[in-house]
TORBAVEX-82365 format. One line per field, with one value per atom (N, C-alpha, C, O): residue in three letters; atom name; x, y, z; residue number from 1. Coordinates in pm, 1 decimal. Example, Ala and Ser with C-alpha at 12.3 -4.5 7.8 and 13.67 -1.06 7.14 Angstrom:
# residues 2
r <- [ALA;ALA;ALA;ALA;SER;SER;SER;SER] .
a <- [N;CA;C;O;N;CA;C;O] .
xx <- [1319.0;1230.0;1320.0;1423.6;1285.0;1367.0;1290.0;1340.9] .
yy <- [-569.0;-450.0;-330.0;-331.9;-225.0;-106.0;3.0;113.8] .
zz <- [780.0;780.0;780.0;846.5;708.0;714.0;787.0;803.9] .
k <- [1;1;1;1;2;2;2;2] .
***
This chain:
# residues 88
r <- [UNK;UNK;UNK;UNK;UNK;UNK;UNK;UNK;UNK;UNK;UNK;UNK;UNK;UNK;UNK;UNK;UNK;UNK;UNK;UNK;UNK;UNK;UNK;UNK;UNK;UNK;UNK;UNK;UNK;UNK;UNK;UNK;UNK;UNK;UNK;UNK;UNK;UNK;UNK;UNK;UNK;UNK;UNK;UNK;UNK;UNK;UNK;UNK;UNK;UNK;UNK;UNK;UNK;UNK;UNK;UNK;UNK;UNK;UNK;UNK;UNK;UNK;UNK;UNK;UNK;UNK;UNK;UNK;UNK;UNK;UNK;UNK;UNK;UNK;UNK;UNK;UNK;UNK;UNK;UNK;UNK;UNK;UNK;UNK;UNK;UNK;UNK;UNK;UNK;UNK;UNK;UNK;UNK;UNK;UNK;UNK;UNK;UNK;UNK;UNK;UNK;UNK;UNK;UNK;UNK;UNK;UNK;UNK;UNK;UNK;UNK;UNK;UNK;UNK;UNK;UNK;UNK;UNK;UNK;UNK;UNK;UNK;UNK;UNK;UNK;UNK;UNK;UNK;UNK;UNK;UNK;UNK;UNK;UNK;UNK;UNK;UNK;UNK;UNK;UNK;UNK;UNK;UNK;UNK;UNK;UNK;UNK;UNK;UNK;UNK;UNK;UNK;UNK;UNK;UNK;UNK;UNK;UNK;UNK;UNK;UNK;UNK;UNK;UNK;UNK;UNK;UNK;UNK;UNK;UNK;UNK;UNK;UNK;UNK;UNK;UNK;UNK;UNK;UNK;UNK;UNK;UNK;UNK;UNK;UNK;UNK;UNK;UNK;UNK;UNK;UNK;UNK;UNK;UNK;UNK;UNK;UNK;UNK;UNK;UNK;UNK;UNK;UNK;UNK;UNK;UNK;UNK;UNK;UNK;UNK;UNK;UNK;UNK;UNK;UNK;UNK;UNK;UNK;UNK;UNK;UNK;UNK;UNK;UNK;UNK;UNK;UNK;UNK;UNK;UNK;UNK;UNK;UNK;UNK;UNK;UNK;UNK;UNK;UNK;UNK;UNK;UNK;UNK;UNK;UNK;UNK;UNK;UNK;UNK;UNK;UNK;UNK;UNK;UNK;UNK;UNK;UNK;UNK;UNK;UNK;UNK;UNK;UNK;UNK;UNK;UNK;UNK;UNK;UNK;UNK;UNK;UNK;UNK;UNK;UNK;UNK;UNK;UNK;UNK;UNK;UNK;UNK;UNK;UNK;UNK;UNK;UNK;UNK;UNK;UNK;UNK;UNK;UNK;UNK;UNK;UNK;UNK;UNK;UNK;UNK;UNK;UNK;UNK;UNK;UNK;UNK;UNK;UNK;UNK;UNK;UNK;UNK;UNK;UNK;UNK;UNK;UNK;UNK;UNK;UNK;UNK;UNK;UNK;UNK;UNK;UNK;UNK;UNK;UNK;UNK;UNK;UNK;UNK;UNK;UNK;UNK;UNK;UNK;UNK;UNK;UNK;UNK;UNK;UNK;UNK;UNK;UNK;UNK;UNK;UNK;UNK;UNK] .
a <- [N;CA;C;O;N;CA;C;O;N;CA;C;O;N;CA;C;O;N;CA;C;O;N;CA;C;O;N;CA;C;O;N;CA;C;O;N;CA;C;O;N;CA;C;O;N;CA;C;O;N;CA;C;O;N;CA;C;O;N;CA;C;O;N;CA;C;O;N;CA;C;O;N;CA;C;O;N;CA;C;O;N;CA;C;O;N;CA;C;O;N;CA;C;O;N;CA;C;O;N;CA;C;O;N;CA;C;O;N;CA;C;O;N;CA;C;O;N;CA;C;O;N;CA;C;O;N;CA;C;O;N;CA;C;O;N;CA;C;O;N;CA;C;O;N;CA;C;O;N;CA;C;O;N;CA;C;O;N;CA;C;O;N;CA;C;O;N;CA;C;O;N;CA;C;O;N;CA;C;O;N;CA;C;O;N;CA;C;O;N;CA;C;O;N;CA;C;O;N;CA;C;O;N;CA;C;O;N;CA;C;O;N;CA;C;O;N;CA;C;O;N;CA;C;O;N;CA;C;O;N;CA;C;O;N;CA;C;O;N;CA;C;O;N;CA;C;O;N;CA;C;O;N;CA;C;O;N;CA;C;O;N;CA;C;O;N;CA;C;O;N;CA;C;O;N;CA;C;O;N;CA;C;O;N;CA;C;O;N;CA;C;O;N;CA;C;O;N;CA;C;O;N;CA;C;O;N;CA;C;O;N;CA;C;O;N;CA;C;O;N;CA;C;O;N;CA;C;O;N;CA;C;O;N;CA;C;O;N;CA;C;O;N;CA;C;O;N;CA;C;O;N;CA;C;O;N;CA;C;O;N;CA;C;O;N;CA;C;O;N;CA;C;O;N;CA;C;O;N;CA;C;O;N;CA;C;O;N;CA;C;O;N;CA;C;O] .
xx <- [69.2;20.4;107.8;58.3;291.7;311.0;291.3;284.5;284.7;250.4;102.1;98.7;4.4;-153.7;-123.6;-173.9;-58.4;-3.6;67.1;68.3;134.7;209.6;138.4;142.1;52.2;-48.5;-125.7;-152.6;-228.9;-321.1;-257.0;-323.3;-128.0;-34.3;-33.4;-48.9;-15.8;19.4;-124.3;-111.5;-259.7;-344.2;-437.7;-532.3;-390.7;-438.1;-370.8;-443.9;-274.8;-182.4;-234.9;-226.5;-283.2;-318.5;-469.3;-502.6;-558.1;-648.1;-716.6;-834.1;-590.1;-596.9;-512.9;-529.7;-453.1;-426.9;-503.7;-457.6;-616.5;-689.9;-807.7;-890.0;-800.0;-910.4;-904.4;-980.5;-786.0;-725.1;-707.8;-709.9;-694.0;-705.1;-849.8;-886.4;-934.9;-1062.9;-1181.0;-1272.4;-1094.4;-1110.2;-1036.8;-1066.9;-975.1;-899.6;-921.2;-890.4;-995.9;-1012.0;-1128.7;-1111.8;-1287.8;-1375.5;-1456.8;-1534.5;-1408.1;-1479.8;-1519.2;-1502.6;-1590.4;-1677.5;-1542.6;-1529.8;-1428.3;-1322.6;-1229.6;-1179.4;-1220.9;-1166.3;-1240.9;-1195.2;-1397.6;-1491.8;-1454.0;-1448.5;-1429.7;-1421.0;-1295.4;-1305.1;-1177.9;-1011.7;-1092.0;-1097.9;-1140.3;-1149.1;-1229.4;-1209.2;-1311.4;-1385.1;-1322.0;-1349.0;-1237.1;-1202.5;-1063.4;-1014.2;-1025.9;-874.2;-977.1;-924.6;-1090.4;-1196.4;-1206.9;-1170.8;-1290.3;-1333.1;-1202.1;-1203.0;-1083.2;-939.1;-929.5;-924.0;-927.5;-871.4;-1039.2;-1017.3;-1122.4;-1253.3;-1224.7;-1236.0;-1189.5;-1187.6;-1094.8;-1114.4;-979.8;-844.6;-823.4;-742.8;-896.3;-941.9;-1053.9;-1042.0;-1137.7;-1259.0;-1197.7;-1245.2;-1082.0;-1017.2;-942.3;-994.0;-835.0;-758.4;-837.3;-800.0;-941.0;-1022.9;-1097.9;-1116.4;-1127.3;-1187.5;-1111.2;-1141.0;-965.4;-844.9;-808.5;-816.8;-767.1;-810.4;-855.4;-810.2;-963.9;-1074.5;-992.0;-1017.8;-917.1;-854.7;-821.8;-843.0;-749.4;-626.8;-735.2;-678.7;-918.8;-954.6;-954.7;-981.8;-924.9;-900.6;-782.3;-779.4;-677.7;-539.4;-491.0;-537.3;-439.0;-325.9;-257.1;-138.9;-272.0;-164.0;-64.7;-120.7;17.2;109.8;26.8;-43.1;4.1;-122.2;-76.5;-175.6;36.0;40.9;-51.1;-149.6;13.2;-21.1;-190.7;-262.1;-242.3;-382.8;-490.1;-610.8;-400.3;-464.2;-515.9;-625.6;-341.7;-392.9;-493.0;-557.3;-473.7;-565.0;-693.7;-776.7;-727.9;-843.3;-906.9;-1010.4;-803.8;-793.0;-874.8;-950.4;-824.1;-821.7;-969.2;-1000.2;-1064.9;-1154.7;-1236.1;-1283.7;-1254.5;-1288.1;-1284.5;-1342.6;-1190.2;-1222.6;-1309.2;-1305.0;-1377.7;-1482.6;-1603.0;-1604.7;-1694.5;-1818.7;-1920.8;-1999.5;-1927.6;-1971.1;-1941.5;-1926.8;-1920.5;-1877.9;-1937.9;-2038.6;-1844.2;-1935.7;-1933.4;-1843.8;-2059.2;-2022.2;-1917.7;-1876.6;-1874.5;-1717.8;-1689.6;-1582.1;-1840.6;-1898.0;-1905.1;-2003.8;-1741.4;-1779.8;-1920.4;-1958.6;-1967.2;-2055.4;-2186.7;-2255.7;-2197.6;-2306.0;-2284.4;-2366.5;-2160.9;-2092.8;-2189.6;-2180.0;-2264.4;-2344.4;-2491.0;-2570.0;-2532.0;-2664.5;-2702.2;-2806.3] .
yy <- [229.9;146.8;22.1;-90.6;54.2;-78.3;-192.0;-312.4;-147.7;-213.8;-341.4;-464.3;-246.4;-267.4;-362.6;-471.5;-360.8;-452.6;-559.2;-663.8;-552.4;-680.1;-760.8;-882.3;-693.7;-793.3;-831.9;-948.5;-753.7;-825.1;-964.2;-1057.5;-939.7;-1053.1;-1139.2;-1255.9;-1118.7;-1229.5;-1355.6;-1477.7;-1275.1;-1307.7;-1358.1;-1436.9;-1302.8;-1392.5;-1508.2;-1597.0;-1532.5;-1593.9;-1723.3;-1835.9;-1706.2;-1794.8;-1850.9;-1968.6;-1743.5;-1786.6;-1848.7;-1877.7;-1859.2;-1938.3;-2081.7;-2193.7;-2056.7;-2199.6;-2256.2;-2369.0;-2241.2;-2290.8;-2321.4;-2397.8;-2212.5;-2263.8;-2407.7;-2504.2;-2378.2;-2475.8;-2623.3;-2729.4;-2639.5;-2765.9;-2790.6;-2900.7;-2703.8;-2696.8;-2806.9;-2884.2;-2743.9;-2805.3;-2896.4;-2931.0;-2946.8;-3099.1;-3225.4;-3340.1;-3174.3;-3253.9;-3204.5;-3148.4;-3237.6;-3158.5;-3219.9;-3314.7;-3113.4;-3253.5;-3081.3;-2976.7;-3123.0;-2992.6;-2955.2;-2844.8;-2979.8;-2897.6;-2790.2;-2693.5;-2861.7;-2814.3;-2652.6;-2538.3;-2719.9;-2585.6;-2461.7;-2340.4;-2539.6;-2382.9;-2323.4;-2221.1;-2376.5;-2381.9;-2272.3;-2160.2;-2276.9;-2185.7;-2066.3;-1948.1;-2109.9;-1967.7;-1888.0;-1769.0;-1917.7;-1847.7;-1775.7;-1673.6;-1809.4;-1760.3;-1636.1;-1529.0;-1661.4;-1564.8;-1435.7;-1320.4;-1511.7;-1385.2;-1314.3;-1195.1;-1400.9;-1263.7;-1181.6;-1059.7;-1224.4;-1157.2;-1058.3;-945.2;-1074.3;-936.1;-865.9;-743.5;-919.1;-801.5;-721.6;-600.9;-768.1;-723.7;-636.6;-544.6;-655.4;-534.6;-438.5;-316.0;-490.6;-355.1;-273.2;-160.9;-311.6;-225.9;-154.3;-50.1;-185.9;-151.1;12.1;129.1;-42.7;22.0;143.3;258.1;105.8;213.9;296.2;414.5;227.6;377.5;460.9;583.5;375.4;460.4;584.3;672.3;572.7;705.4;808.2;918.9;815.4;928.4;1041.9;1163.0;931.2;1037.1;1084.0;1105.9;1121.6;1144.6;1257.5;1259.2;1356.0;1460.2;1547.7;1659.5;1484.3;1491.2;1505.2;1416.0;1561.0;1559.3;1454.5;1487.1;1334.4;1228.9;1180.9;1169.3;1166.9;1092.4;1041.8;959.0;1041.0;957.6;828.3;761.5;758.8;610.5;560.3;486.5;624.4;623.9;667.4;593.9;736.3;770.2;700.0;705.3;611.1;509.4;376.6;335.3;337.1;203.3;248.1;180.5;345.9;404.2;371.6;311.5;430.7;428.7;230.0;172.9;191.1;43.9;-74.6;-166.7;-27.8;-66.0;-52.3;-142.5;67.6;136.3;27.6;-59.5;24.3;-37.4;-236.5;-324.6;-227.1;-351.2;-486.6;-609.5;-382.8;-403.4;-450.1;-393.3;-519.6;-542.5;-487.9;-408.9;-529.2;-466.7;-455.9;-572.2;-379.8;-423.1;-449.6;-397.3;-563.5;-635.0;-549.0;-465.3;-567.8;-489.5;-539.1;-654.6;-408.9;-414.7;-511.3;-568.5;-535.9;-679.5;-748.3;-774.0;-868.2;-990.4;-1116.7;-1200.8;-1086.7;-1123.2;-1110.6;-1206.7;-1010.9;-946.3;-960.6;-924.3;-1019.3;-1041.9;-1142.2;-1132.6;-1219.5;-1329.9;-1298.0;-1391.9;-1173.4;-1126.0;-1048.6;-983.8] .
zz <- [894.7;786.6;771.8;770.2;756.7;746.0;874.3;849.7;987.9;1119.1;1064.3;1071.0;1016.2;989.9;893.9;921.4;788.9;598.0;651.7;586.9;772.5;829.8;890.1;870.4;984.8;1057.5;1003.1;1032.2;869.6;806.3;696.5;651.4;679.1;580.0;688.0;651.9;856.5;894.3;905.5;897.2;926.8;972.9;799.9;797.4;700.1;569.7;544.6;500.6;555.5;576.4;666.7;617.7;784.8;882.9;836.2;850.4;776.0;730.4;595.9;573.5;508.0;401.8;447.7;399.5;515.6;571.7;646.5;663.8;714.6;753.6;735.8;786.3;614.6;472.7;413.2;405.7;377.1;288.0;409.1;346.8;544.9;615.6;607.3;566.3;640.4;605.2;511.0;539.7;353.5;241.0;220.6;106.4;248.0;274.3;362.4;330.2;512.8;573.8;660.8;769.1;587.1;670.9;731.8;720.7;829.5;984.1;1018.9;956.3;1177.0;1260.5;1304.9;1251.8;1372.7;1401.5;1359.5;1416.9;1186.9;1102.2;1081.0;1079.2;1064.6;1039.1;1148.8;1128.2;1274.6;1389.4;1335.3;1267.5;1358.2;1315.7;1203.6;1254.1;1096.3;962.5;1015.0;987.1;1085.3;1145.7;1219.6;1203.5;1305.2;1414.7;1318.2;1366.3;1235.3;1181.7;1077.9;1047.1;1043.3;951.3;1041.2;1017.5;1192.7;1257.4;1316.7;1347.6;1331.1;1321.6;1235.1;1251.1;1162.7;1001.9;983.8;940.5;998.4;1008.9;1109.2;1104.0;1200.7;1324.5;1302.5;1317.0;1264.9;1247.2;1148.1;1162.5;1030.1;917.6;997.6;997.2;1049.9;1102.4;1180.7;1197.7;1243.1;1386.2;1289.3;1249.2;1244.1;1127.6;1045.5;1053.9;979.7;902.3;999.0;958.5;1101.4;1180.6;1229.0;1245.0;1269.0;1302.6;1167.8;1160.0;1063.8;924.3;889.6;816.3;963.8;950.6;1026.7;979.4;1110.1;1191.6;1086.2;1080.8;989.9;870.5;778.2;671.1;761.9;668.7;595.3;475.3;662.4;676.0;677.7;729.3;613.1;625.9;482.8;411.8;440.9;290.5;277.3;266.7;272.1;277.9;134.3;25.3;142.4;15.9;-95.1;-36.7;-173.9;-282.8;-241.7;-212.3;-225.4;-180.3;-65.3;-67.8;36.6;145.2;123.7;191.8;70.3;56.2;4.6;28.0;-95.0;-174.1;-42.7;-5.1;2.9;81.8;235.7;316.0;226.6;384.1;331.5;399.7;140.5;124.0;99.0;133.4;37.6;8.6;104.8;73.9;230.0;337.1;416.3;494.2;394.6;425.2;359.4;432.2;245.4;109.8;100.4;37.1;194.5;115.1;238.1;242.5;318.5;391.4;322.3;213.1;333.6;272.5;340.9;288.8;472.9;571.0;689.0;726.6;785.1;913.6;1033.7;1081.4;1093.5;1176.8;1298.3;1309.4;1425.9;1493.9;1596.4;1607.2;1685.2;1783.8;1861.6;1879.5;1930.7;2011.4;1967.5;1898.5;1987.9;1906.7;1923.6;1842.3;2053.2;2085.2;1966.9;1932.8;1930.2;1833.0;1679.2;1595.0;1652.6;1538.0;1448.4;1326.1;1493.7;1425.4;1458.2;1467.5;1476.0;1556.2;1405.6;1393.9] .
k <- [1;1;1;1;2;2;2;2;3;3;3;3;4;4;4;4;5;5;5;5;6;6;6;6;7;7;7;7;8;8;8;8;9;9;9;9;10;10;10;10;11;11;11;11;12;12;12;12;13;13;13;13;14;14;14;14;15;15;15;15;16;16;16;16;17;17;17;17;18;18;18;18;19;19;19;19;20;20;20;20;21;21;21;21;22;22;22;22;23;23;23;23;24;24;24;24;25;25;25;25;26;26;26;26;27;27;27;27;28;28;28;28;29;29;29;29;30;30;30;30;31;31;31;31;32;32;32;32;33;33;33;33;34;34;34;34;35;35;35;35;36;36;36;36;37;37;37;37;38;38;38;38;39;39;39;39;40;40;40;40;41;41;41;41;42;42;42;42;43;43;43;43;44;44;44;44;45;45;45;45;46;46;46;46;47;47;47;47;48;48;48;48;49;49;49;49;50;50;50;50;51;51;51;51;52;52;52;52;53;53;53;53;54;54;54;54;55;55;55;55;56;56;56;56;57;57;57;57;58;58;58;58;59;59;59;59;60;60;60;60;61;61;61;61;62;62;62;62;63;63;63;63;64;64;64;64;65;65;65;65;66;66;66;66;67;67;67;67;68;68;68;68;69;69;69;69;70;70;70;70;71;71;71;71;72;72;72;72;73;73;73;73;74;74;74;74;75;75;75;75;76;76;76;76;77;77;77;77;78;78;78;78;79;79;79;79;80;80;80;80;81;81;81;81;82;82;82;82;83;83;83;83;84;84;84;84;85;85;85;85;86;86;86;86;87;87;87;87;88;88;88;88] .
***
């Protein structure tokens, strides 16, 4: 988990900054630059979220149980594995 809380900090992180160049200076480049730091940060939670599921079945720490569940959750929907199919 903390491996998963580091990488998703690093990758929100990247993608509010590129939000934020985005909304400051919007041109068609800017737009990909914001997309592509988006479709990290989804993939990177869906992969995340789908190893998740391993521990469902497990007694875990209530901490630890909470952000496993957190994490599951704070999906809207998921895209599928094929990024190819991601906009399908």
């Amino acid at each position: 988990m903390e491996k998963a809380e580091a990488r998703l900090l690093e990758l929100a992180t990247m993608d509010q900054r590129a939000d934020w160049v985005h909304s400051t200076y919007i041109t068609g480049d800017t737009e990909l630059l914001a997309a592509d730091a988006d479709e990290r940060a989804i993939s990177a939670t869906v992969a995340f979220a789908k190893q998740a599921t391993r521990f469902d079945k497990l007694a875990l720490p209530p901490e630890l149980a909470r952000k496993m569940k957190l994490l599951k959750l704070s999906l809207t929907l998921a895209t599928p594995a094929d990024p190819r199919r991601a906009g399908n």
